[in-house]
N, C-alpha and C positions, 0 to 999 in steps of 0.2 A: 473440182479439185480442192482437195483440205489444204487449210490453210495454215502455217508453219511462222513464228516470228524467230528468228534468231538474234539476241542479243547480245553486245559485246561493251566496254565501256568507253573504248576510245579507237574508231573508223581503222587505225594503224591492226587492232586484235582482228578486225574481221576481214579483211584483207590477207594477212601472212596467215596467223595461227591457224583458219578454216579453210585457206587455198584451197579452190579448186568444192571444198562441200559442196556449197551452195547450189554451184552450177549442178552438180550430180544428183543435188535433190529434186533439182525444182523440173527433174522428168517426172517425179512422182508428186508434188506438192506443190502449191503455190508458197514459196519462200520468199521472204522478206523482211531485211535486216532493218534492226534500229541499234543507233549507235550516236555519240558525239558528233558535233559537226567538226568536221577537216578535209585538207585536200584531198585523203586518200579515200573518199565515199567516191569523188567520180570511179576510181580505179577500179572499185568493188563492184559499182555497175555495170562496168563496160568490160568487166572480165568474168563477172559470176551471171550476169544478166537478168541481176535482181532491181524490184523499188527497195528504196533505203530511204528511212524516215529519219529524221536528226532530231535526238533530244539529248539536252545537255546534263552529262554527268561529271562529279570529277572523280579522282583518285586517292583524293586525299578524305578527312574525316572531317564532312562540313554538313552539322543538323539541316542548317537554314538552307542550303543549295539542294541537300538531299529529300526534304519535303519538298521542292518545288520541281523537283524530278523524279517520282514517284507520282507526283499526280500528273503530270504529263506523261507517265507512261501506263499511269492506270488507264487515262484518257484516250491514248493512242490502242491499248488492248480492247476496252470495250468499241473502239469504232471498226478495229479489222475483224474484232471476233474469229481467234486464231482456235485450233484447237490443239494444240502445244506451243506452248512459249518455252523455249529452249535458249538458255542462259548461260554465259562465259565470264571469267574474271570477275573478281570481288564484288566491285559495287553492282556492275550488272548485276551479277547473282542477287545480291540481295534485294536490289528495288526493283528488279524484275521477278521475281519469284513474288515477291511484295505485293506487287501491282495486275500478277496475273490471279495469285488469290482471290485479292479484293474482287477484284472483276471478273472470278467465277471461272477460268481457263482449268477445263478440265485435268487437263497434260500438263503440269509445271516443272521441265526436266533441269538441273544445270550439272556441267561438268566441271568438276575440279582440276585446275592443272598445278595446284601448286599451294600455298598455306603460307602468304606473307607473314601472318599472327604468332607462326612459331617461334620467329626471332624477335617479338616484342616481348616486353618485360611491366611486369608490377601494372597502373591502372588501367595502361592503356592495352595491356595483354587480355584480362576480364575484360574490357568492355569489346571487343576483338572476338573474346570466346561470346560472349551474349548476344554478338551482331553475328556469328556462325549459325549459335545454335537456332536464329529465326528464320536464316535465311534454309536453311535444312526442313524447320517444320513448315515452311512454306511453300518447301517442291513435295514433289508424291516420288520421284524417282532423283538420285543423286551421281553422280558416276563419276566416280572418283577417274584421273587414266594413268594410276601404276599400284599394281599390289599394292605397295608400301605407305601408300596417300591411304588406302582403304584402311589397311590395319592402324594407323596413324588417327583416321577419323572415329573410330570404333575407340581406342584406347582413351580418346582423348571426351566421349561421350556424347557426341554433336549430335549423334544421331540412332537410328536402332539399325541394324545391319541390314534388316533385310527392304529396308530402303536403297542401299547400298548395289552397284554391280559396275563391273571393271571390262569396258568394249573391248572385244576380242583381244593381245595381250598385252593391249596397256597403248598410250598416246591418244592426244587430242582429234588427230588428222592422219596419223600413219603417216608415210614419206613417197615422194613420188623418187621412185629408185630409177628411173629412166631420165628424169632431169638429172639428179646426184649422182653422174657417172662421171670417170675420168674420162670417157671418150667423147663426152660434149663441152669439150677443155681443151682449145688448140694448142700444139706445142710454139705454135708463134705468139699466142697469151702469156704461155708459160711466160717462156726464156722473153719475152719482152716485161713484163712483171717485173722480175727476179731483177732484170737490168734497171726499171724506176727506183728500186727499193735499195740497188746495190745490195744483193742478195748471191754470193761464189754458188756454184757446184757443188762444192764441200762445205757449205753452210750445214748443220743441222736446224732446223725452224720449227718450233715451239709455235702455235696458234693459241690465238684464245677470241673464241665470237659470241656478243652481248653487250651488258649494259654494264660499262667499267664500272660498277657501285662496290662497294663493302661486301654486300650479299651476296656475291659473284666469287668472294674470294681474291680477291684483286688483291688486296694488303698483301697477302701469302703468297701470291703468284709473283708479285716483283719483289717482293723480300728477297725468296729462293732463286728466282734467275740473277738477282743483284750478286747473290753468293756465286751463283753455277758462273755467272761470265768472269770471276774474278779465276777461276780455277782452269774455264777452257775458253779458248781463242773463238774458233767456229761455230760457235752459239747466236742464235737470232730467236728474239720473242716478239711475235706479229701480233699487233693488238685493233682487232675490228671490232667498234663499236663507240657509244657515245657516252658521255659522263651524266649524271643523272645528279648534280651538285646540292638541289633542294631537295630530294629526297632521299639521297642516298648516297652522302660526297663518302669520298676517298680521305685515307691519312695524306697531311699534308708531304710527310716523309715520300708518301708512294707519288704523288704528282712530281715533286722533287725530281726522282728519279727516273719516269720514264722520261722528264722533259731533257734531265741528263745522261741519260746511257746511252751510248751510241748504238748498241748493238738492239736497240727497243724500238719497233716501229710503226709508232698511232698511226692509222689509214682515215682512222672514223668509220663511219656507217658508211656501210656499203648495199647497195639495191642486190647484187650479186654476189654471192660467199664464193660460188665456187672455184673461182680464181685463188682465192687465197687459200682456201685447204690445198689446190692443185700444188701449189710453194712450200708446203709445208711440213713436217713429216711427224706431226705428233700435237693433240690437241689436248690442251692442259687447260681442262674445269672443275677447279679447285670449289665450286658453288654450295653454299651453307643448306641450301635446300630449291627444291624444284617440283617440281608435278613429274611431266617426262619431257625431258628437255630435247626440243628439234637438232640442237647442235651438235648432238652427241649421237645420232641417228646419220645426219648429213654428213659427218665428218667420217661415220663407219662406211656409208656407202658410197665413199669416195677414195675408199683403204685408207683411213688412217686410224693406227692406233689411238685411244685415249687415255689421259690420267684421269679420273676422277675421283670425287669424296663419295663416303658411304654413306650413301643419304637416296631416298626411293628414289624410282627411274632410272639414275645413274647406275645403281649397282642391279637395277635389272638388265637395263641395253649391257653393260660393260659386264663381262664374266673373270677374274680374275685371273690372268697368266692365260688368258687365251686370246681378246682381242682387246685388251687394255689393262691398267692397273688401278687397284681401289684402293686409298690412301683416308685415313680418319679425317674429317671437318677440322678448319681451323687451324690447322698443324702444318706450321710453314718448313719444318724442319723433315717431316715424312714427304711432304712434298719437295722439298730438295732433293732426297735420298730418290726418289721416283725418278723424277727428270735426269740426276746424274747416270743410274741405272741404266733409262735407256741410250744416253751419248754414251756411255761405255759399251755397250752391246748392244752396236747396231744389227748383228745377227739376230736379236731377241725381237728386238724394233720390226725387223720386218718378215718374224715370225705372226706377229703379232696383227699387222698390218693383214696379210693376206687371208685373216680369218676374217676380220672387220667385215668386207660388203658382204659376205656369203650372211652370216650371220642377220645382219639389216634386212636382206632381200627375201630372206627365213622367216621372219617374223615381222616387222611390222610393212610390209608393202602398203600403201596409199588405200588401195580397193578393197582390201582385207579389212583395215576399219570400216571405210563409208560402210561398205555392205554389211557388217554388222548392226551398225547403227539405225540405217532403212529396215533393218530385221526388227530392233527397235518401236522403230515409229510405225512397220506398219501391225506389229501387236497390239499394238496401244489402238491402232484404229479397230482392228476385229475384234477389241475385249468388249 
């Protein structure tokens, strides 16, 4: 059986973002992830029922760390002698692409899910473009997962096109539409939720699931609801997920505010979303940019409409005035005008809502990718 590396840069990415791959390959391959070490590598074994080799990388921009984790994964490549190393997230990408080079890995595939670089500026935006453009002539195949990342990567020059292709239409992982139902959501979940959270009946609930940073659009999302609750009573903004302070803090103004609005309520990270889409009737991701975001897929096939920005993947999953709205980057004021919209016509809202799952379940269902992707790797075996 051929043998497949999957890498990722931190145990948390190969866990959530490739759920459920691994296992699905490893009928066909022998796969085996390397990744950072963390608690979540047991997880990854004992659900994907892969080896998982730990080599330390980080996330941030460090020569001295990054040479000493390049040659531990040059070292880790020539002893499994894979024949695809297959590569996720940034630094993966590039010191895996790096290291399968050197060490001659025929297959060097990585997938794009996203372009941190595009909201960097001045040197550190060039040295960002110069660390893309290697990691690109390092793979033989690239795969961008939204139209909009591909036409993004082509304009932007990283690479030549026909390096370029986009798994069947668009996402990392597709979505398992059988977990993401409302009918694996007890109504004694619900209405006991709703009762933790002090959440009426006639609440309207605003969601938002991620990493509370800048990039997410968080400034603009409590700007606008700061405005929206001053205007309407039964307004709630649910906010799941954790602050990312050294890499990505928040205005001090927006901490301020969700620490004091009543109607704003931090849950944190949560291991399970679907409770809280269950509560809520409208998922507002205001996000500066993305690859093709899970949240925005989970939340459709769980019927809820979304707001998002027009930025790739967003304005592919979301079609405008049919199962969500698309509102410009950045623009706390159009995002207001959005959210008021839907508390005004709740008829609109759950026009909107009932296209959401059909739409999800339409296009990117879970096995629709994998099975592309195994179309994929086993080309590359019979080329």
């Amino acid at each position: 059986m051929k043998k497949i590396l999957r890498i990722t840069t931190v145990p948390i990415s190969l866990r959530t973002l490739l759920k459920g791959q691994p296992k699905f390959m490893s009928q066909y391959y022998d796969v085996v992830g390397v990744t950072s070490p963390g608690k979540d590598i047991e997880h990854v074994i004992n659900d994907e029922g892969i080896r998982v080799i730990e080599v330390n990388m980080t996330r941030t921009i460090s020569p001295i760390k990054d040479l000493a984790s390049l040659w531990k994964l040059y070292r880790v490549i020539k002893k499994e002698k894979p024949f695809i190393v297959h590569s996720h997230t940034p630094k993966a990408g590039t010191l895996g692409m790096m290291a399968a080079k050197l060490a001659g890995v025929p297959n060097r595939l990585h997938t794009i899910a996203g372009l941190p670089l595009l909201v960097a500026t001045g040197a550190k935006r060039k040295l960002l473009d110069v660390v893309e453009k290697i990691t690109y002539a390092c793979a033989t195949k690239i795969y961008p997962n939204s139209l909009g990342l591909k036409d993004i990567i082509i304009e932007n020059g990283y690479t030549k096109p026909s390096k370029l292709k986009v798994i069947a239409n668009g996402s990392s992982n597709g979505i398992d539409v059988e977990h993401f139902s409302i009918e694996n959501v007890s109504e004694d979940t619900i209405s006991s939720l709703k009762k933790d959270l002090n959440i009426s009946e006639n609440d309207i609930v605003f969601v938002f699931i991620g990493r509370l940073v800048t990039d997410k659009g968080i400034n603009e999302l409590i700007g606008a609801f700061k405005k929206l609750s001053v205007n309407f009573q039964n307004i709630k903004l649910l906010l799941v997920g954790t602050y990312e302070s050294e890499l990505d803090p928040l205005q001090s103004a927006t901490l301020a505010e969700i620490e004091s609005n009543q109607n704003i309520i931090n849950v944190g990270w949560q291991t399970d979303v679907r409770p809280y889409f269950s509560i809520s009737n409208v998922l507002a991701f205001p996000s500066y940019r993305e690859g093709f975001p899970n949240v925005v897929m989970q939340a459709g096939a769980l019927g809820l409409p979304s707001i998002v920005t027009d930025i790739n993947g967003c304005n592919e999953i979301i079609k405008h005035d049919l199962n969500g709205l698309i509102i410009p980057p950045k623009n706390e004021n159009e995002l207001y005008l959005a959210m008021e919209n839907l508390v005004k016509n709740p008829d609109k809202c759950t026009t909107l809502a009932k296209a959401s799952r059909q739409l999800i379940c339409d296009n990117y269902q879970r096995q629709v990718i994998w099975q592309a992707l195994l179309k994929e790797y086993k080309d590359l075996e019979n080329s």
